[in-house]
C-alpha positions in Angstrom: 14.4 21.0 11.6 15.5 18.0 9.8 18.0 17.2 7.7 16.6 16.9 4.5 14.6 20.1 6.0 18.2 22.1 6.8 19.8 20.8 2.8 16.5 22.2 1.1 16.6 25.0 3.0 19.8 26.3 1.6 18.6 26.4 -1.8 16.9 29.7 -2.4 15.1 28.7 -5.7 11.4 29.7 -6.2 10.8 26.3 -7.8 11.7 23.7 -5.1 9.4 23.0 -2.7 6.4 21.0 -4.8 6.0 17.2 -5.9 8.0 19.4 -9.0 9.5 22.4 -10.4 7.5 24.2 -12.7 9.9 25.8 -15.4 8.2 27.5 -18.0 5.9 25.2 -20.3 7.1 21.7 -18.1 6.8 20.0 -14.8 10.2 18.6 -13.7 10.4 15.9 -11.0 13.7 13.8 -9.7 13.1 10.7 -7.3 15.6 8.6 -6.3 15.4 4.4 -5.4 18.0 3.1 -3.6 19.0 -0.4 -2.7 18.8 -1.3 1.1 17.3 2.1 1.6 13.9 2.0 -0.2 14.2 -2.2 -1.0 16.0 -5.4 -0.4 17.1 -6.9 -3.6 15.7 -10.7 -1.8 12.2 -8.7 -1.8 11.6 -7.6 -5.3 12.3 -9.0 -9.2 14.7 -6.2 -10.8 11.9 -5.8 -13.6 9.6 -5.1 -10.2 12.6 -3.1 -8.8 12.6 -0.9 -12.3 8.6 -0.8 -12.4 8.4 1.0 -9.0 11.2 3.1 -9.1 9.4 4.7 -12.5 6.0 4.4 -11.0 7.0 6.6 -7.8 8.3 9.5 -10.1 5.2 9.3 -12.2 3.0 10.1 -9.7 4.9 13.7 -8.6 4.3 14.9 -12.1 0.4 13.1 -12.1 -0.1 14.7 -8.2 0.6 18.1 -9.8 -2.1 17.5 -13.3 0.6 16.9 -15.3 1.3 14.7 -18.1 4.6 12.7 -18.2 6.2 13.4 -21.4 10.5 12.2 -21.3 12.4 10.3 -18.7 15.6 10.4 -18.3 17.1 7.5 -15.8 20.3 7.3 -13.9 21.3 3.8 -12.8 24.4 2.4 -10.5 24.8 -1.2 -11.3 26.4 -3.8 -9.3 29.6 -5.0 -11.5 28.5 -8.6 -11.5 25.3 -7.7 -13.2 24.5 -10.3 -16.4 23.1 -8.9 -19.7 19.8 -10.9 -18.9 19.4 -9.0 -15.6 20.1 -5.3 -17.6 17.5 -6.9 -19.7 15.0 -7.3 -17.0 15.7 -3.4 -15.6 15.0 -2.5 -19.2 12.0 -4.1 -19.7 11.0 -2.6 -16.2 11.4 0.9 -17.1 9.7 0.4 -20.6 6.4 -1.1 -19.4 5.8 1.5 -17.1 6.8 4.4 -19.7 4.7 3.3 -22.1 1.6 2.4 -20.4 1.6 6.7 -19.1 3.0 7.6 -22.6 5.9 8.5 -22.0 9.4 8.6 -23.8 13.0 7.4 -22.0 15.0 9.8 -23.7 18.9 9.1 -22.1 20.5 9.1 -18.7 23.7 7.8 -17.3 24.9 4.6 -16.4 27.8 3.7 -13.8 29.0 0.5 -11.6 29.0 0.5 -8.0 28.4 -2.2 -5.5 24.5 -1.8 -4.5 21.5 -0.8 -7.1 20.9 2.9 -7.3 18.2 4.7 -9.9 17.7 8.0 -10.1 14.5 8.8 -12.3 13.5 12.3 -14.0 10.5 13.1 -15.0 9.8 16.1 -17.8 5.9 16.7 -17.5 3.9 19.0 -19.9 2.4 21.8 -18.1 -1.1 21.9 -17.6 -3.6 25.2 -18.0 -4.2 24.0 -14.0 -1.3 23.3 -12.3 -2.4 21.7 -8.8 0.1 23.1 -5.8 0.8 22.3 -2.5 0.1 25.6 -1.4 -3.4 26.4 -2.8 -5.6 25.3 0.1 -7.7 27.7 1.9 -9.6 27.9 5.4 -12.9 25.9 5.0 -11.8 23.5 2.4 -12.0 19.7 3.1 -9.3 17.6 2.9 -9.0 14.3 1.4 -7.2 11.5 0.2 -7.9 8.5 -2.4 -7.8 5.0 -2.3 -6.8 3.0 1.3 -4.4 3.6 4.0 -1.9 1.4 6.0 -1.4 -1.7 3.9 2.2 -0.2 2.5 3.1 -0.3 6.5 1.8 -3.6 7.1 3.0 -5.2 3.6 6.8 -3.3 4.5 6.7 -4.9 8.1 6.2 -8.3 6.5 9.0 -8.1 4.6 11.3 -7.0 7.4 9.9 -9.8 9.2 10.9 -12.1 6.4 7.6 -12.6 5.5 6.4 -12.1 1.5 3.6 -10.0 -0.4 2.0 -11.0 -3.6 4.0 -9.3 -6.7 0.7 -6.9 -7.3 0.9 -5.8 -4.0 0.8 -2.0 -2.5 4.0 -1.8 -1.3 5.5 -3.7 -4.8 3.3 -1.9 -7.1 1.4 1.3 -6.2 -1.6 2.1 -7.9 -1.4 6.0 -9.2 -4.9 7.5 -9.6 -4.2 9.6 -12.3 -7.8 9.0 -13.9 -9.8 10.6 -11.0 -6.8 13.5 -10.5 -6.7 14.9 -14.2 -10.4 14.7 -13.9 -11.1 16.1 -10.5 -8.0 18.7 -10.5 -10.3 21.7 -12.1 -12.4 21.5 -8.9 -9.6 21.2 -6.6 -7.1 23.7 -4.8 -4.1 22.1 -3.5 -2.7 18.4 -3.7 0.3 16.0 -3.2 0.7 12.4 -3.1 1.2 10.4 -0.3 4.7 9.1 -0.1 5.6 9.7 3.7 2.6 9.0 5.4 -0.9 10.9 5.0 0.4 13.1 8.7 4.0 14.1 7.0 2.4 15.3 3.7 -1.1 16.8 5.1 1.2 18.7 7.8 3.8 19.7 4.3 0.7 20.6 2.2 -1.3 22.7 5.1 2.3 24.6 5.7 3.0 26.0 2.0 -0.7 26.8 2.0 -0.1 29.4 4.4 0.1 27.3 8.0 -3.5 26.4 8.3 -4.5 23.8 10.7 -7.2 21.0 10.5 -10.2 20.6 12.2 -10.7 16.1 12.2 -13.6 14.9 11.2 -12.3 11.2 11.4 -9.6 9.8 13.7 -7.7 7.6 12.3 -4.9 5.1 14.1 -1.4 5.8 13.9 -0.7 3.1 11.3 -2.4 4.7 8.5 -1.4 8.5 9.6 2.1 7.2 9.1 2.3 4.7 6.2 4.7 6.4 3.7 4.9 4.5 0.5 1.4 4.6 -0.3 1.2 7.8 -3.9 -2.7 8.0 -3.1 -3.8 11.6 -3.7 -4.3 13.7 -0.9 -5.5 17.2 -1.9 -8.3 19.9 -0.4 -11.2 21.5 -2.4 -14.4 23.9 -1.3 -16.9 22.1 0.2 -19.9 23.3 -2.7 -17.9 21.0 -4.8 -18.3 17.9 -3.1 -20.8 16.4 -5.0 -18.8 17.2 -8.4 -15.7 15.5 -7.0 -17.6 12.5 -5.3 -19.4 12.0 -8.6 -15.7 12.0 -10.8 -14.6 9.6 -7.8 -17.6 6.8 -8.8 -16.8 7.4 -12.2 -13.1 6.7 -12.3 -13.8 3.5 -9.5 -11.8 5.5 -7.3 -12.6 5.5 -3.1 -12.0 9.0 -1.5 -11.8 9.6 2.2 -12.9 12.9 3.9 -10.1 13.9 6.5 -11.0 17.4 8.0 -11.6 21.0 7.0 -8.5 23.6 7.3 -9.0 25.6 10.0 -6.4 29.2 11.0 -4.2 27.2 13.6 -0.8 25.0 12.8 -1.2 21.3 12.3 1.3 19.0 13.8 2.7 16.2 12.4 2.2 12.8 14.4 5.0 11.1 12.5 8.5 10.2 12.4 10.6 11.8 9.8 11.5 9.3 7.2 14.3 10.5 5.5 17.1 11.5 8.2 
């Protein structure tokens, strides 16, 4: 078990174990975005440091059909911080909000020697709320979008190379158009945010520990590319046409991984976090 595994574990809440807590009529998501841990301060603007740190919350409450409502932020700031550089974290965190309608309602500010945010997210609840653990034997499985450039743009960086400022890894692209559209046809979903192995194995578990019969191989580098928040989720097969049409209609590329099959699916990845 790993660490993060082992902490979570000790908790006996019925809420936790989702891309959010669903407490009676809102979602509730936390995230946090941590200097030298999830970026280099040399890599990214701090209004591109502020944009991602929002947009990575978003899409927990967006993977599960919900609609970010309030944010609440809680920010460490270096001490030698200028007012035009708060400026720049503010206008960060405001751009995002409002372009997913959403309200920053307060937080908590304190000084400390590397950049820390801490993001909450207060979601309305949907009539449908789309769980991890709602996939059954037979569905297919898929994910949105492209796999593996977060790994290769991240690699750059640590190489001391540079990405463009639209990039994956500098600014994911949520596909919350095709999800609150497709999510009355689908059973289970998550995004991607540790690799499309890590989450398929999480999702397959709290659905019961089904298994997954491949239908395309894929290379290690996209199995394992965290940092991506595509969509990966499962659905009955009869509605395949409904979700591929929804998919043209919203410009949005879906992969077909497997079908769930009664045997345990093993993660070919690296934990991430500890």
């Amino acid at each position: 078990m790993s660490k993060e595994a082992f902490f979570i574990s000790e908790f006996s809440s019925q809420h936790i174990g989702d891309d959010g807590a669903v407490v009676g009529d809102f979602v509730y998501s936390k995230d946090l975005f941590c200097e030298d841990i999830h970026f280099k301060r040399s890599w990214m603007s701090l209004t591109q440091i502020a944009q991602k740190s929002m947009l990575v919350n978003l899409s927990d409450a967006i993977a599960m059909n919900a609609k970010p409502k309030w944010i609440l932020i809680g920010i460490v700031m270096p001490k030698h911080f200028t007012y035009e550089q708060l400026r720049e974290l503010s206008t960060g965190f405001q751009n995002v909000a409002r372009a997913y309608g959403a309200e920053i309602i307060g937080g908590d500010t304190t000084a400390g020697d590397k950049l820390m945010i801490s993001i909450t997210i207060i979601a309305k609840r949907p009539s449908k709320v789309l769980y991890r653990s709602g996939a059954k034997v037979g569905d297919l499985v898929a994910f949105t979008g492209t796999l593996g450039r977060s790994y290769h743009e991240l690699t750059r960086l640590l190489r001391g190379g540079h990405v463009g400022k639209d990039s994956r890894f500098m600014k994911p692209q949520l596909k919350a158009d095709f999800l609150y559209k497709a999510a009355k046809h689908l059973h289970a979903g998550m995004d991607i945010s540790d690799g499309l192995s890590k989450d398929l194995s999480r999702l397959l578990k709290a659905s019961g520990n089904l298994g997954l019969h491949v239908k395309r191989k894929m290379s290690k580098r996209i199995l394992c590319s965290g940092e991506e928040y595509e969509m990966l989720f499962s659905f009955d097969a009869r509605k395949k046409k409904s979700i591929e049409r929804i998919a043209k209609q919203t410009r949005t590329p879906i992969t077909i991984v497997g079908k769930t099959v009664r045997k345990q699916y093993v993660c070919h990845c690296k934990e991430h976090h500890f």
